[in-house]
N, C-alpha and C positions, 0 to 999 in steps of 0.2 A: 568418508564424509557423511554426515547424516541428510537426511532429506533434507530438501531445499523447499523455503518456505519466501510466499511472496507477500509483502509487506500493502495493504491499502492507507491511504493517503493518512486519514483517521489515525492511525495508529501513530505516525509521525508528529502531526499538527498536536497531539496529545503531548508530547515531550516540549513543546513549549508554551502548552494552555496553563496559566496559571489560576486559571475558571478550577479546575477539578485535580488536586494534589495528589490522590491515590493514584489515579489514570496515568497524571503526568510519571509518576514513582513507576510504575508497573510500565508504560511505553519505553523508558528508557532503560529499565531492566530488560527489558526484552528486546531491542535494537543493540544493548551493547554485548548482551550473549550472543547475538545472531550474527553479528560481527567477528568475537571472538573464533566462532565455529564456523564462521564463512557458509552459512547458512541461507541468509537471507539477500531475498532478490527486490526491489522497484523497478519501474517503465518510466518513462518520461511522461505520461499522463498524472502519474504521483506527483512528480515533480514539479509539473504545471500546477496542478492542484494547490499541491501545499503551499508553492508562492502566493497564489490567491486568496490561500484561508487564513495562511499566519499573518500576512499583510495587513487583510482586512477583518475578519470573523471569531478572532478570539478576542478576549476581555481586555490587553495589553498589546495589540498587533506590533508587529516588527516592523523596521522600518526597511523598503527596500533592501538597504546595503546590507543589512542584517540577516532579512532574507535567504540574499543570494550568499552571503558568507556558512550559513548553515546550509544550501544546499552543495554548498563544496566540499563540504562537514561528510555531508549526509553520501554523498557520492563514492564515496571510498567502497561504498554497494554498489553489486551488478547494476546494471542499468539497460531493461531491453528498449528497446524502439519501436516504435509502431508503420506497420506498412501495410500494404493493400490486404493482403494475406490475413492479416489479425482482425482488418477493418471488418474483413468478411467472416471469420471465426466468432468476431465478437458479435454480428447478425444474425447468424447461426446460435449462439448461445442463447441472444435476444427472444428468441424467437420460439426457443425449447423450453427455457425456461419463464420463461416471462418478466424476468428480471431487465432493469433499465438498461438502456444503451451502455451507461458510461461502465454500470458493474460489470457487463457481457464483457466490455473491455477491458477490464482486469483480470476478470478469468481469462479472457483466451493469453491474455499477456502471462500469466500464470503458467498455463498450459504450456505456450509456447518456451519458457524457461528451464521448462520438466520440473515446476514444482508442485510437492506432493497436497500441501493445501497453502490454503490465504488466511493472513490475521489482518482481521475487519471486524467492524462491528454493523456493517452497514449491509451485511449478506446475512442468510439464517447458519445461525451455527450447527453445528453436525452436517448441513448437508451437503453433499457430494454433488460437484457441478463439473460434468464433461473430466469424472474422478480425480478432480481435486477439495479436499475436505475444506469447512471453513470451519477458523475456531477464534470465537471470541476472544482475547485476551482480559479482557477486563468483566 
């Protein structure tokens, strides 16, 4: 299996913005290869997230039910959990790099999956955080 790659919230909420048509073309290219090849990973803080953003933050939000019927969609991906453990990794991240609380929490969720980088746009691309790479997709 190729490396495992962990998926930030952005990258999802893109597959159903219909604000930006390349992003949305290129998110879901890239979630249904990752699929394919059983590659890629989310947390439940994704999933929290993206109820929040498709709901309310894109140009056309969903409607709850809708919502949660794409996150049952979307689920068919790993899905880690967050526990004490990660609360304190993602502190630790916090705190090395100086990056936000909620991103620390995605790298250590990352980390904690064994995967090799994150596709986000919301981290710097190229860099290597507690050795997992970030790569823009878009």
């Amino acid at each position: 299996m190729a490396d495992k790659a962990f998926l930030d919230t952005n990258v999802l909420v893109y597959m159903y913005d219909l604000g930006d048509p390349a992003k949305r073309t290129t998110a879901r290219q890239l979630v249904r290869s990752g699929i394919e090849r059983g590659t890629l990973v989310i947390s439940v803080q994704v999933l929290g997230e993206f109820f929040s953003t498709v709901t309310r933050r894109i140009p056309k939000p969903l409607s709850a039910d809708e919502a949660e019927e794409e996150i049952n969609r979307i689920t068919v991906l790993p899905v880690v959990g967050i526990d004490v453990d990660i609360v304190r990794r993602g502190i630790f991240t916090h705190k090395r790099y100086g990056v936000t609380y909620w991103d620390a929490l995605i790298i250590a969720t990352a980390e904690r999956a064994g995967c090799a980088q994150i596709f986000s746009e919301d981290l710097n691309p190229g860099q290597s955080y507690n050795g997992i790479v970030v790569e823009n997709p878009f």
